[in-house]
Structure formats: structure tokens, C-alpha cells
PDB file as gemmi writes it, atoms N, CA and C in Angstrom:
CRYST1    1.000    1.000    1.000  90.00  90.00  90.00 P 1                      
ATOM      1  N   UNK A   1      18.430  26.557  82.669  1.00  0.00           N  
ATOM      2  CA  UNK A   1      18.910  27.853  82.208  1.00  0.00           C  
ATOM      3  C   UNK A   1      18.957  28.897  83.323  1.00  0.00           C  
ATOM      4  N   UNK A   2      19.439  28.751  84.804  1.00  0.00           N  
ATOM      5  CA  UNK A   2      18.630  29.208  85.423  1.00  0.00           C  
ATOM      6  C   UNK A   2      20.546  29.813  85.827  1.00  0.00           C  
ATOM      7  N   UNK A   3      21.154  30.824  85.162  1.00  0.00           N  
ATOM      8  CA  UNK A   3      22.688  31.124  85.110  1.00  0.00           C  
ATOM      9  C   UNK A   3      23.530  31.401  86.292  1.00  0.00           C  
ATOM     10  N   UNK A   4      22.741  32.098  87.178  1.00  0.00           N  
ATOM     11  CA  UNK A   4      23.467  32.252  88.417  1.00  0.00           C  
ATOM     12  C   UNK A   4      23.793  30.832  89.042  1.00  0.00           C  
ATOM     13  N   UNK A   5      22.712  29.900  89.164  1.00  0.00           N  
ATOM     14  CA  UNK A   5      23.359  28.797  89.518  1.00  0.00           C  
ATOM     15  C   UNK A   5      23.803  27.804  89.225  1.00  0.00           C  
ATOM     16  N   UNK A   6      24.441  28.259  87.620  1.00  0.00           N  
ATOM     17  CA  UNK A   6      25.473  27.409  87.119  1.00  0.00           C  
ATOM     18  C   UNK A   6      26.910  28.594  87.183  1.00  0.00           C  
ATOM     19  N   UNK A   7      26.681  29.648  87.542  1.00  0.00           N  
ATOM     20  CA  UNK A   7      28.357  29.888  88.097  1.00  0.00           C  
ATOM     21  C   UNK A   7      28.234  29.800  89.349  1.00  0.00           C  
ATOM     22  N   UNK A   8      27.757  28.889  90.632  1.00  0.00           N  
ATOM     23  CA  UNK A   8      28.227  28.591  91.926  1.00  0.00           C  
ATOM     24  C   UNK A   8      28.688  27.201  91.132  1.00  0.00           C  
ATOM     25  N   UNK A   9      27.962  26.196  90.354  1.00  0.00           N  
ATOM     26  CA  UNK A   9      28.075  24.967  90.497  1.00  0.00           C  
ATOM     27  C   UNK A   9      29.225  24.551  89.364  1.00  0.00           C  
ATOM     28  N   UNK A  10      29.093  25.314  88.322  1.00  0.00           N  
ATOM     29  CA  UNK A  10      30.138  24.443  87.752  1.00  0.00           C  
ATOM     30  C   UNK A  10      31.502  24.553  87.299  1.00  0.00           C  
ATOM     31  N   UNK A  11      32.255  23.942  86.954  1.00  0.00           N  
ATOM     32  CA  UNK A  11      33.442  24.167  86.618  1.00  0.00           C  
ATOM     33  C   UNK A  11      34.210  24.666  84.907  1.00  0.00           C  
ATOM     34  N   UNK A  12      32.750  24.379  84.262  1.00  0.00           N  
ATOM     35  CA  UNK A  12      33.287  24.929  82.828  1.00  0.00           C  
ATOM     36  C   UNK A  12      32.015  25.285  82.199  1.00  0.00           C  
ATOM     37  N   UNK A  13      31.839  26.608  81.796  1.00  0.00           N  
ATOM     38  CA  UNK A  13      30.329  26.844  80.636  1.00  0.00           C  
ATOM     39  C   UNK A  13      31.073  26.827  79.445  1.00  0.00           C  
ATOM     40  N   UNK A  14      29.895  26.355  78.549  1.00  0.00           N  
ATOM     41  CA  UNK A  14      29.870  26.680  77.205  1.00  0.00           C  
ATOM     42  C   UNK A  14      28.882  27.300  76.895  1.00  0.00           C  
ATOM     43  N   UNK A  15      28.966  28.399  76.155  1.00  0.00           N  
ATOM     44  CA  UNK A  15      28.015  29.378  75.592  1.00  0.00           C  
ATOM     45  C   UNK A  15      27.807  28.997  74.036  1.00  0.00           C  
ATOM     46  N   UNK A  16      25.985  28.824  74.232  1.00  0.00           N  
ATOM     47  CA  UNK A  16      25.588  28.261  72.947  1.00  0.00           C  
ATOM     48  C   UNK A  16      24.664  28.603  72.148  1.00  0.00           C  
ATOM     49  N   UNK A  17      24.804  29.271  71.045  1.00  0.00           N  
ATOM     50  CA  UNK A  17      23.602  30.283  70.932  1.00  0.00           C  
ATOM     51  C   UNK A  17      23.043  29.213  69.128  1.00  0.00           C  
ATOM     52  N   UNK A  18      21.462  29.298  69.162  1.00  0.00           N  
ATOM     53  CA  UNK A  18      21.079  28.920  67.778  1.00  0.00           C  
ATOM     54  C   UNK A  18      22.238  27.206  67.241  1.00  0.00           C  
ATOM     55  N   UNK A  19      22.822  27.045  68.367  1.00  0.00           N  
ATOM     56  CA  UNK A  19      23.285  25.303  68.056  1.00  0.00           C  
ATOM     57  C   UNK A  19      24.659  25.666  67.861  1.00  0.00           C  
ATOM     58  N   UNK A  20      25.296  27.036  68.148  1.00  0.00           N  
ATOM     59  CA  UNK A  20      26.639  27.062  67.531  1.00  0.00           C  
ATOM     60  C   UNK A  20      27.378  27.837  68.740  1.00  0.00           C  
ATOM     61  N   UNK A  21      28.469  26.983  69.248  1.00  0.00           N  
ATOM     62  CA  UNK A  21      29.568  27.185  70.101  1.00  0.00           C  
ATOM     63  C   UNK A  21      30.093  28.707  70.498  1.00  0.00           C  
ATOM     64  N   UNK A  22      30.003  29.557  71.224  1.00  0.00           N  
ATOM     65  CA  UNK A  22      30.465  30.779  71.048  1.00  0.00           C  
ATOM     66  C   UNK A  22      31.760  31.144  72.001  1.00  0.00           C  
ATOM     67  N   UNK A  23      31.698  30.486  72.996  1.00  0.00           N  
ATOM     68  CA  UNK A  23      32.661  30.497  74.125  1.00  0.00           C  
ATOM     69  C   UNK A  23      32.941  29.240  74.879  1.00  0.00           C  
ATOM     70  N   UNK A  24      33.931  29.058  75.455  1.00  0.00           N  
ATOM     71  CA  UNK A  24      34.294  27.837  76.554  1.00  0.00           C  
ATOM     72  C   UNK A  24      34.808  28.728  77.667  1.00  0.00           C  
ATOM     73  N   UNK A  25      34.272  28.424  79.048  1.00  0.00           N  
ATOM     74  CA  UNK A  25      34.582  29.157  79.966  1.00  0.00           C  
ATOM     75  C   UNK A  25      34.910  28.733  80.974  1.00  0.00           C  
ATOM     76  N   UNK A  26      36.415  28.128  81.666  1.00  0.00           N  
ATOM     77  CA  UNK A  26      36.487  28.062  82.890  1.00  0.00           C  
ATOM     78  C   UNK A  26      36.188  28.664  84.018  1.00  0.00           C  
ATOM     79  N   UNK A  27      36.022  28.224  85.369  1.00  0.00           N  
ATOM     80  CA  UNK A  27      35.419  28.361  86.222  1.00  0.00           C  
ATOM     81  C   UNK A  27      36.210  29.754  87.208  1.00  0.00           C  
ATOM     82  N   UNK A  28      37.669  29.565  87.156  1.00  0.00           N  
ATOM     83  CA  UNK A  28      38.490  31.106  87.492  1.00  0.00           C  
ATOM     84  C   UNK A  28      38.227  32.068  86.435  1.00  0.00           C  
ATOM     85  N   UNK A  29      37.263  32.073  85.592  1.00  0.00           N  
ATOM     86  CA  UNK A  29      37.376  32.986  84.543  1.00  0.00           C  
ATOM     87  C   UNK A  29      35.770  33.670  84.464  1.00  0.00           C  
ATOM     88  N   UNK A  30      34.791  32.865  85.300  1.00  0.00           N  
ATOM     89  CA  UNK A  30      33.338  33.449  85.278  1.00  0.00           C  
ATOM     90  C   UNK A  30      33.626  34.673  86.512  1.00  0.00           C  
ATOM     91  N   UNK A  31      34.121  34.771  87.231  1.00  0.00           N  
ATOM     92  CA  UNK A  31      34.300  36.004  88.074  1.00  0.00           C  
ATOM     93  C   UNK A  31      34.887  37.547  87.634  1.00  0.00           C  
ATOM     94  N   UNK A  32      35.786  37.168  86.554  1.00  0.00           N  
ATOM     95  CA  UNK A  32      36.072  38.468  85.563  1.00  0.00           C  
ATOM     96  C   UNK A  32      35.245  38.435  84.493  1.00  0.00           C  
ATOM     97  N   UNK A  33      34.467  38.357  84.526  1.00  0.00           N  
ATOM     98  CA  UNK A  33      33.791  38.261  82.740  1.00  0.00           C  
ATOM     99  C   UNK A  33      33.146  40.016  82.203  1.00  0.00           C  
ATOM    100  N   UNK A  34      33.631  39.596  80.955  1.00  0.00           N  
ATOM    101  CA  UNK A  34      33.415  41.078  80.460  1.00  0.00           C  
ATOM    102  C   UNK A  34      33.598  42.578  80.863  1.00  0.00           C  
ATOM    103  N   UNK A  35      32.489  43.414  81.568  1.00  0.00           N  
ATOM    104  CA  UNK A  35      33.124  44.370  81.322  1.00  0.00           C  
ATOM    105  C   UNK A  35      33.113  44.858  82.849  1.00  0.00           C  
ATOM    106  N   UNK A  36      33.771  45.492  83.857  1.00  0.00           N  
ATOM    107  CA  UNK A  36      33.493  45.518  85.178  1.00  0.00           C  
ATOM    108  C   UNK A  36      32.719  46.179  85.993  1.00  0.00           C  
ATOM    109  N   UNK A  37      31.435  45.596  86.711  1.00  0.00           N  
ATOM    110  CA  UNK A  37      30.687  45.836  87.189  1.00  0.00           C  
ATOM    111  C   UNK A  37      30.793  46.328  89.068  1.00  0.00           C  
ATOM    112  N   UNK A  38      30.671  47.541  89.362  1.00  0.00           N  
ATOM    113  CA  UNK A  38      30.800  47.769  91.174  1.00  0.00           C  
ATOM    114  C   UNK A  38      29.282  47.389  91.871  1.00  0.00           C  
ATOM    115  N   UNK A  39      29.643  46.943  93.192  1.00  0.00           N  
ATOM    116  CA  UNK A  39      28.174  46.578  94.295  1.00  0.00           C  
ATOM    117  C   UNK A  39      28.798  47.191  94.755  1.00  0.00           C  
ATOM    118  N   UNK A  40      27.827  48.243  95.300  1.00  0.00           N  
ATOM    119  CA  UNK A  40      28.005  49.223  96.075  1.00  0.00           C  
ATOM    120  C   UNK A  40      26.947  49.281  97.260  1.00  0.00           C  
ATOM    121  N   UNK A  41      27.252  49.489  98.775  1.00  0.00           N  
ATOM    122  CA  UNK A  41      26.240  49.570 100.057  1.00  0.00           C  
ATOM    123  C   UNK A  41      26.760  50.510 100.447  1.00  0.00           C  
ATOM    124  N   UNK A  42      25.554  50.980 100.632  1.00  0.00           N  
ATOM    125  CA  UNK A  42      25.910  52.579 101.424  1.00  0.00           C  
ATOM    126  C   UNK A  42      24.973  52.126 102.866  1.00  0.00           C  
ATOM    127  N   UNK A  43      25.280  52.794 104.163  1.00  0.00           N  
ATOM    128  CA  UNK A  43      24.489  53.029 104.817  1.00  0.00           C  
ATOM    129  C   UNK A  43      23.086  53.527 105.075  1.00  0.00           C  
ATOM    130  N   UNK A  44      23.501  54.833 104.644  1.00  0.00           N  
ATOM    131  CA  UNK A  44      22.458  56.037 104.264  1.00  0.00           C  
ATOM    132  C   UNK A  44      22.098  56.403 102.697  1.00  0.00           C  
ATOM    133  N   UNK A  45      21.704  55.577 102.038  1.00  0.00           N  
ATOM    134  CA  UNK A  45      21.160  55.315 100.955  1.00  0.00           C  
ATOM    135  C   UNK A  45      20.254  56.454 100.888  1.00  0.00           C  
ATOM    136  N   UNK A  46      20.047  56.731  99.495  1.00  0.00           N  
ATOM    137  CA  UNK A  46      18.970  57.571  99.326  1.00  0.00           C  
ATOM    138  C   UNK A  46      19.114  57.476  97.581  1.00  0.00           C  
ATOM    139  N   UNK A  47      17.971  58.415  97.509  1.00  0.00           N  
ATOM    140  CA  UNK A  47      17.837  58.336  95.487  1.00  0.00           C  
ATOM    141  C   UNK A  47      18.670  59.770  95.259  1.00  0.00           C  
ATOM    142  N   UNK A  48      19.009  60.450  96.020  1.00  0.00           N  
ATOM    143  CA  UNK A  48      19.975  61.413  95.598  1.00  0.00           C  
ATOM    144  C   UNK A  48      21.843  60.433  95.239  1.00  0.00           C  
ATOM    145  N   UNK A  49      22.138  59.581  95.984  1.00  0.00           N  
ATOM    146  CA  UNK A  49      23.098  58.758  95.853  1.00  0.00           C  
ATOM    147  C   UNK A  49      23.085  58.277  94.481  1.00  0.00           C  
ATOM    148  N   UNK A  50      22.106  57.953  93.744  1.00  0.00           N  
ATOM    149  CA  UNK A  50      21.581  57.064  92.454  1.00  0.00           C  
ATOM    150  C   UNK A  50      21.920  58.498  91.487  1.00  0.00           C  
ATOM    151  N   UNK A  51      21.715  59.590  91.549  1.00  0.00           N  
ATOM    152  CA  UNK A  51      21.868  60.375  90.536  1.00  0.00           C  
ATOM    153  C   UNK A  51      23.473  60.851  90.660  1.00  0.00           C  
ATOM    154  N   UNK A  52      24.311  60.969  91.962  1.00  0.00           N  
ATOM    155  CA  UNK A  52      25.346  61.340  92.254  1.00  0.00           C  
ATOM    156  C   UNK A  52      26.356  60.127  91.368  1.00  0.00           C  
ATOM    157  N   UNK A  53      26.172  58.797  91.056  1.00  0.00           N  
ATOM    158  CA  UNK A  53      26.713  57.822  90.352  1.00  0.00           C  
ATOM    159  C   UNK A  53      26.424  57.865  88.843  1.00  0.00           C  
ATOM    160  N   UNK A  54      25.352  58.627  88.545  1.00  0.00           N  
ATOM    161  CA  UNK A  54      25.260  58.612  87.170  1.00  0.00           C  
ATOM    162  C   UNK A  54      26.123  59.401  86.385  1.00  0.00           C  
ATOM    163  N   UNK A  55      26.941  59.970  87.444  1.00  0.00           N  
ATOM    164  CA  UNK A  55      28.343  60.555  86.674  1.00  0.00           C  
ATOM    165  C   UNK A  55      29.378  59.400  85.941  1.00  0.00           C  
ATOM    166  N   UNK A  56      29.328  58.573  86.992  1.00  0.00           N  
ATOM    167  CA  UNK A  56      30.135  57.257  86.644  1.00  0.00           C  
ATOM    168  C   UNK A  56      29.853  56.367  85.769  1.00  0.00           C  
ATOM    169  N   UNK A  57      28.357  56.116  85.818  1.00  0.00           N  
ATOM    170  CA  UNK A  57      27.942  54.925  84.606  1.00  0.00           C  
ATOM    171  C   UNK A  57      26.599  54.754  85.051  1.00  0.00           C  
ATOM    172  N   UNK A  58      25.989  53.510  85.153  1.00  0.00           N  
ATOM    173  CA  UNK A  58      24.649  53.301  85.037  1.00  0.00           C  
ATOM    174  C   UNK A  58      24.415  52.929  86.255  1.00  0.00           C  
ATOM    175  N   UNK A  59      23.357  53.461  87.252  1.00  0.00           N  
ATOM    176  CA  UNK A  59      23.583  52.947  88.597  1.00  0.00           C  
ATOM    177  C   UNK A  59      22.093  52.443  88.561  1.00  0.00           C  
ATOM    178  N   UNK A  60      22.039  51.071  88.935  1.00  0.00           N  
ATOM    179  CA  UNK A  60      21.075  50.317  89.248  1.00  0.00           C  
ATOM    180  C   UNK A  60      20.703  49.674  91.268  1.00  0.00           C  
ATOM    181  N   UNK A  61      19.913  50.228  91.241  1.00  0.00           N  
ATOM    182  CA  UNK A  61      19.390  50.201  92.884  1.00  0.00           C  
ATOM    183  C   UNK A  61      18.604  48.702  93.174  1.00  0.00           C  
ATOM    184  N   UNK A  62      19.045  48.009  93.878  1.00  0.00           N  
ATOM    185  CA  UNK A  62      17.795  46.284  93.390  1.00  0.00           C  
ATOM    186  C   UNK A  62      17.316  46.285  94.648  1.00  0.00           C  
ATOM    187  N   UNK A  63      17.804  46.840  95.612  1.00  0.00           N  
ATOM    188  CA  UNK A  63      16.781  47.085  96.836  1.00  0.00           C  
ATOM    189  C   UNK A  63      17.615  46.844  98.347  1.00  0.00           C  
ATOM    190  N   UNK A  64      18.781  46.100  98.034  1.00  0.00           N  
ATOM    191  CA  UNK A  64      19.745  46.078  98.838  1.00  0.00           C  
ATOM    192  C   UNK A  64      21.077  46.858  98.566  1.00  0.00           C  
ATOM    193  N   UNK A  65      21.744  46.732  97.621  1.00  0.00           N  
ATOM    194  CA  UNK A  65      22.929  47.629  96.766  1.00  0.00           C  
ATOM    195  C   UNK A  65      22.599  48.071  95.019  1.00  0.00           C  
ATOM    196  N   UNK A  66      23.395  48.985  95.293  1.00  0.00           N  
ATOM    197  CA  UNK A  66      23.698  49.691  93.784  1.00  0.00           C  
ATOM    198  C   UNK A  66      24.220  48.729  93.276  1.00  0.00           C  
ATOM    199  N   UNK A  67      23.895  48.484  91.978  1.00  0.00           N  
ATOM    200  CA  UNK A  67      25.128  47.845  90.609  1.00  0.00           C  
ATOM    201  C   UNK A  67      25.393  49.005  89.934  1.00  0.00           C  
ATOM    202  N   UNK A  68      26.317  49.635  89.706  1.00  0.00           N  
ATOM    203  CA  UNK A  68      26.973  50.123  89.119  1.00  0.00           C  
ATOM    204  C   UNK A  68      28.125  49.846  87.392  1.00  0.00           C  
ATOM    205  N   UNK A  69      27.239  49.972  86.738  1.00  0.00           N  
ATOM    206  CA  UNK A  69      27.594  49.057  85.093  1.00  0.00           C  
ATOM    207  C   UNK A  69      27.920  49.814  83.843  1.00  0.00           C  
ATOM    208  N   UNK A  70      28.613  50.135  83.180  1.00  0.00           N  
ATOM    209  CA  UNK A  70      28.702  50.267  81.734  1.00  0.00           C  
ATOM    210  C   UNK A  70      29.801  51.417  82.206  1.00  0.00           C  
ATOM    211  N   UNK A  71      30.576  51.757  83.159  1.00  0.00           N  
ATOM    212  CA  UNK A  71      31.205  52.701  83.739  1.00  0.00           C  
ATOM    213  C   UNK A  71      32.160  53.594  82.946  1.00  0.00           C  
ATOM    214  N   UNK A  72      32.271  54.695  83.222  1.00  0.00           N  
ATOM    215  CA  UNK A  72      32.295  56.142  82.559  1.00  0.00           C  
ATOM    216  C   UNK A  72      34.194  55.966  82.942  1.00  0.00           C  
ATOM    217  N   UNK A  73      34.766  55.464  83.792  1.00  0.00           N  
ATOM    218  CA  UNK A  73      35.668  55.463  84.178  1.00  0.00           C  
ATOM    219  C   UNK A  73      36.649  54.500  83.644  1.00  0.00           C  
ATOM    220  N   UNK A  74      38.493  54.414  83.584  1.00  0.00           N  
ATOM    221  CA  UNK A  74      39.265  53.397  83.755  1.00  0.00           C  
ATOM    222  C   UNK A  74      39.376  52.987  84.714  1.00  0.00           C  
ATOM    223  N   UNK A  75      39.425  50.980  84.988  1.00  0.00           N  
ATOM    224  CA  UNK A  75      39.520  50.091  85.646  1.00  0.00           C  
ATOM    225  C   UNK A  75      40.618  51.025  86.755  1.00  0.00           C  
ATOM    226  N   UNK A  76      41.514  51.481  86.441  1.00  0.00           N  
ATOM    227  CA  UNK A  76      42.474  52.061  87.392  1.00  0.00           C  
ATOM    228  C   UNK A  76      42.276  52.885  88.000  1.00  0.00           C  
ATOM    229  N   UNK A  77      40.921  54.249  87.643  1.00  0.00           N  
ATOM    230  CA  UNK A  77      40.654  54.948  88.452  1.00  0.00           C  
ATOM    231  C   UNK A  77      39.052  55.028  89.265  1.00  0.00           C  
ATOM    232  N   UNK A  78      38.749  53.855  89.283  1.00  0.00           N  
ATOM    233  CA  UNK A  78      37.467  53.088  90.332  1.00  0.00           C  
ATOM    234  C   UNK A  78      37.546  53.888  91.862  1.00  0.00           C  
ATOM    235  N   UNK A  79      38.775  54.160  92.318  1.00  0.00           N  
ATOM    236  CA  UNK A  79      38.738  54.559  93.382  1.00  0.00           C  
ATOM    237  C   UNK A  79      38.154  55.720  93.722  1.00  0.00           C  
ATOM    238  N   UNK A  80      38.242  56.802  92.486  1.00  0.00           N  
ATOM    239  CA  UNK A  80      37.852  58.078  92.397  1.00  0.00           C  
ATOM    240  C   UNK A  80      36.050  57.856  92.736  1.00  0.00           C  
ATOM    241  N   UNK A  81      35.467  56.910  92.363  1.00  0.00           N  
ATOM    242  CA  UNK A  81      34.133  56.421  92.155  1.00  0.00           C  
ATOM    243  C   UNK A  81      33.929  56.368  93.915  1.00  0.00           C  
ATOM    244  N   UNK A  82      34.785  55.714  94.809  1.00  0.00           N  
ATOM    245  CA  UNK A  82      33.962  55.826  96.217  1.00  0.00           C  
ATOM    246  C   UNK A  82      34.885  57.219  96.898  1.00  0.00           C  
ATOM    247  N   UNK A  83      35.870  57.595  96.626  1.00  0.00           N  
ATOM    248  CA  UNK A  83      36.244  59.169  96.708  1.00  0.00           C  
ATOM    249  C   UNK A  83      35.140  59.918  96.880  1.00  0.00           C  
ATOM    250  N   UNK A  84      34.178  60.154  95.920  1.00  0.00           N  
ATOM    251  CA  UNK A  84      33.389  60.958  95.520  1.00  0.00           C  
ATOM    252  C   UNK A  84      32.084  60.788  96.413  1.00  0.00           C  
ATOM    253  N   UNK A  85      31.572  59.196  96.749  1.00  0.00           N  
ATOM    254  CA  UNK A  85      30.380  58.865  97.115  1.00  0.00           C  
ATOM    255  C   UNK A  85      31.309  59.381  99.055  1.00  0.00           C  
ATOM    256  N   UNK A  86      31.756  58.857  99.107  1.00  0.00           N  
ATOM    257  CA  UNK A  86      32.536  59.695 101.117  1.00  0.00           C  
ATOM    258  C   UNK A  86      32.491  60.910 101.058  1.00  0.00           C  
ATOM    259  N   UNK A  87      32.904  62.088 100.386  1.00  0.00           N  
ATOM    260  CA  UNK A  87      32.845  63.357 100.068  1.00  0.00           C  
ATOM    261  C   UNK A  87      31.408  64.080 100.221  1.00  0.00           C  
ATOM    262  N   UNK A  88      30.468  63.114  99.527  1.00  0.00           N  
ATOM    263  CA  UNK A  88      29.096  63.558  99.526  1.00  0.00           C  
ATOM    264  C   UNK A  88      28.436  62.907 100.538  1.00  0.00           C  
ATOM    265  N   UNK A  89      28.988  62.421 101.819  1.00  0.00           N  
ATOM    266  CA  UNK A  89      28.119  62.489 103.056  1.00  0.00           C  
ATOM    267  C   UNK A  89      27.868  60.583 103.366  1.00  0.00           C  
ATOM    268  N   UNK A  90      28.103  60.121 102.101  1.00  0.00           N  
ATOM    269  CA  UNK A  90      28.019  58.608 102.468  1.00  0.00           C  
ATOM    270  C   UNK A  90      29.044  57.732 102.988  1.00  0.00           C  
ATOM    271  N   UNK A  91      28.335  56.431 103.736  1.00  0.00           N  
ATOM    272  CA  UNK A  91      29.035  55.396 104.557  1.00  0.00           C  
ATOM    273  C   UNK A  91      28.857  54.374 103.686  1.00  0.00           C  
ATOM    274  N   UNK A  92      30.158  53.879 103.552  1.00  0.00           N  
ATOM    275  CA  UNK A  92      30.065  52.663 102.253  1.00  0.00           C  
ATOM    276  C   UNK A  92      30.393  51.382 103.233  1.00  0.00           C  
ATOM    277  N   UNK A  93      29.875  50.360 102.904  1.00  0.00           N  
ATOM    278  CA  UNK A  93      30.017  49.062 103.691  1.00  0.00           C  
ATOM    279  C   UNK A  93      30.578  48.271 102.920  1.00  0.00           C  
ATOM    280  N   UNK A  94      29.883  48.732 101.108  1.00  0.00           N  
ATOM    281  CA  UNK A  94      30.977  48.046 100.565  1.00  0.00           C  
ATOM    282  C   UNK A  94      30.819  48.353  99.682  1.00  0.00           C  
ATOM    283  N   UNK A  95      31.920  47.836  98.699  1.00  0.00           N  
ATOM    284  CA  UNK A  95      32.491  48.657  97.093  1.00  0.00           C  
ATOM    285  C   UNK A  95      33.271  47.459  96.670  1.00  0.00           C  
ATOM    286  N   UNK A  96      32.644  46.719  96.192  1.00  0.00           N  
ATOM    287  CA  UNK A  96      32.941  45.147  94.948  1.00  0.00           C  
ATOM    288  C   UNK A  96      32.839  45.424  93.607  1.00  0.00           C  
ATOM    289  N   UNK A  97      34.273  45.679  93.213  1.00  0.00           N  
ATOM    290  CA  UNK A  97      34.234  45.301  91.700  1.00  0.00           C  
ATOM    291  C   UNK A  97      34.226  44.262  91.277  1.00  0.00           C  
ATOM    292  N   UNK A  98      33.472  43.677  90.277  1.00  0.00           N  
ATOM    293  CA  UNK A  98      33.555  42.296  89.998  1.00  0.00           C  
ATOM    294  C   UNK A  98      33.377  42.310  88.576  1.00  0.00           C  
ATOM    295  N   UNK A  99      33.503  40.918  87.347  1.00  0.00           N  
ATOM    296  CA  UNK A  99      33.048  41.097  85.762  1.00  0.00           C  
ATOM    297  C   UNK A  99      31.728  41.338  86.205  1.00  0.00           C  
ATOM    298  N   UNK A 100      30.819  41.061  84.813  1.00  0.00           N  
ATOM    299  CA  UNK A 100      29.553  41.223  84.890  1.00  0.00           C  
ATOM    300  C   UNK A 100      29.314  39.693  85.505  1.00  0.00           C  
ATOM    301  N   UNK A 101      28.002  39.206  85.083  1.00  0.00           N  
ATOM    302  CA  UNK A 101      27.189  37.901  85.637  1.00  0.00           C  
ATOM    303  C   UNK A 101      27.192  37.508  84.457  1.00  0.00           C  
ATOM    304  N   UNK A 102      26.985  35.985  84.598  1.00  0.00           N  
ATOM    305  CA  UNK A 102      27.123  35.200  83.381  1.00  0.00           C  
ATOM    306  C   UNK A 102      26.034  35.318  82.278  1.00  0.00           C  
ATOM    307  N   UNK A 103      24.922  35.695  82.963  1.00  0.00           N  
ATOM    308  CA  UNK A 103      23.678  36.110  82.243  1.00  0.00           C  
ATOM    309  C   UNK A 103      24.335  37.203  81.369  1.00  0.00           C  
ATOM    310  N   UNK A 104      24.081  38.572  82.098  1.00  0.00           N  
ATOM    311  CA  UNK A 104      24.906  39.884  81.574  1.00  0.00           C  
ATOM    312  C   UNK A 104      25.724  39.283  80.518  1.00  0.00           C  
ATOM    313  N   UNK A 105      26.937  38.688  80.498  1.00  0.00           N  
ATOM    314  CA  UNK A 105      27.695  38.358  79.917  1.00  0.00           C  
ATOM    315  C   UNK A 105      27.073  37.384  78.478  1.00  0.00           C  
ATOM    316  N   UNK A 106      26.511  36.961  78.617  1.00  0.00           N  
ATOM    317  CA  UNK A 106      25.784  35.646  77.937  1.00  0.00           C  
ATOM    318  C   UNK A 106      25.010  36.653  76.767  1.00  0.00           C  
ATOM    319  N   UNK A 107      24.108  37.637  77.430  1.00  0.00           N  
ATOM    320  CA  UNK A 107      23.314  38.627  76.575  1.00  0.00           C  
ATOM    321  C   UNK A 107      24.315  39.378  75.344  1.00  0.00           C  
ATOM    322  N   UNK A 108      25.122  39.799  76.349  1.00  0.00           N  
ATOM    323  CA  UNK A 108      26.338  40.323  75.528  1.00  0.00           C  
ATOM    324  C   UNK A 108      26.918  40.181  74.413  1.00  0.00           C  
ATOM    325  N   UNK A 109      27.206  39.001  74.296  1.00  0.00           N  
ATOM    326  CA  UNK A 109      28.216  38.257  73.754  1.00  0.00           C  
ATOM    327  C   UNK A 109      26.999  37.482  71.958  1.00  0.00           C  
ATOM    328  N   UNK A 110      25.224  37.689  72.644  1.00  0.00           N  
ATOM    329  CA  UNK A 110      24.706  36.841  71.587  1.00  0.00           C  
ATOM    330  C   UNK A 110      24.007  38.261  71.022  1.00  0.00           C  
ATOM    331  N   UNK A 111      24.151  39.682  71.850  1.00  0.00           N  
ATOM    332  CA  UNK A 111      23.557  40.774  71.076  1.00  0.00           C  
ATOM    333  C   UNK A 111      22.163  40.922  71.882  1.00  0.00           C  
ATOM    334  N   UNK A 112      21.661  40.394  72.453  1.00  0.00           N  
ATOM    335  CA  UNK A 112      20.086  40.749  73.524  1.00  0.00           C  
ATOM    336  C   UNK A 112      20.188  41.115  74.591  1.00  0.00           C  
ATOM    337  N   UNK A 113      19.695  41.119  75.431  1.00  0.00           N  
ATOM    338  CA  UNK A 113      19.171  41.841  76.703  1.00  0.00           C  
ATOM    339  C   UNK A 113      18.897  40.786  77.891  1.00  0.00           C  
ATOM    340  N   UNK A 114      19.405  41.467  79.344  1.00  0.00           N  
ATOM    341  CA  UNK A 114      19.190  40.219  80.219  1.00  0.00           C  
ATOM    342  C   UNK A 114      17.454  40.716  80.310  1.00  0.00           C  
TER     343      UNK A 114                                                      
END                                                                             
């Protein structure tokens, strides 16, 4: 059960909750899943950066990059999201939108919590 490393390894999940089928998931399709999540690296990180994103959505710090999740914004205007973080003094290294994680996704989909 260990989810991250069954989306490097495999080519199809099935999501199975209480013995009953909920999803079939090809393997081009675990990289968009659900709802879209940004990794964000800043250079000059700080916890003022973490409150400056909570305009956007939920900003989670894990010790290397922000996740950035449940977002306040349309998919189309994401850009406005590192607009804002350059404006306020930061160096971004990087800005990855991606779906959620299969876990994330998995919680989702059965109603619990990763």
C-alpha cells in the first residue's frame, strides 16, 4: 500500500475501497489526477511566503517546496499565482503544476484523509 511507489511502477491502478471497484486508472492518467496541485521553490523562502499564498489556496511547506492545493484560482489563471510570488521579492526555481498524488487522490475519491 505504499502509493507513491505504485505510480513510478505501474501501468494501471485500480482503486478499491471495502471490496468494491471504484476506479481503473491508466498510467498517462495518474499524473493529472483530480484536482491541480503547484510545487513551488523559492530561493529565499521564508514563512512570510507561506502566508503571501494563502491568498491562492492551501500552502503546505514539507521542508524543501511549497505544495500548493485546493486553489482559490482557475487552471488558466495559475500564472497570476507566480506573478504575485516575483512581485513580492521572490526567486522561483520552480513552479510545477501537477494532479494531486495518488494517495491524495485515493482519500478523495473514498471520503478520508491522507
Amino acid at each position: 500500500h505504499i502509493l507513491s511507489e505504485v505510480e513510478d511502477v505501474a501501468d494501471r491502478v485500480a482503486i478499491i475501497n471495502h471490496g468494491k471497484l471504484i476506479k481503473v486508472l491508466r498510467r498517462n492518467e495518474l499524473s493529472s489526477l483530480g484536482k491541480t496541485v503547484i510545487k513551488i521553490v523559492v530561493d529565499n523562502y521564508d514563512e512570510t511566503c507561506l502566508k503571501l499564498l494563502k491568498d491562492y489556496g492551501n500552502p503546505r511547506f514539507d521542508g524543501h517546496g511549497i505544495f500548493l492545493s485546493d486553489l482559490s484560482v482557475s487552471d488558466s489563471d495559475i500564472s497570476s499565482i507566480s506573478e504575485q510570488i516575483v512581485k513580492s521579492g521572490y526567486k522561483i526555481r520552480e513552479f510545477t503544476p501537477t494532479g494531486e498524488t495518488l494517495e491524495e487522490y485515493f482519500f478523495g475519491l473514498i471520503g478520508g484523509k491522507a
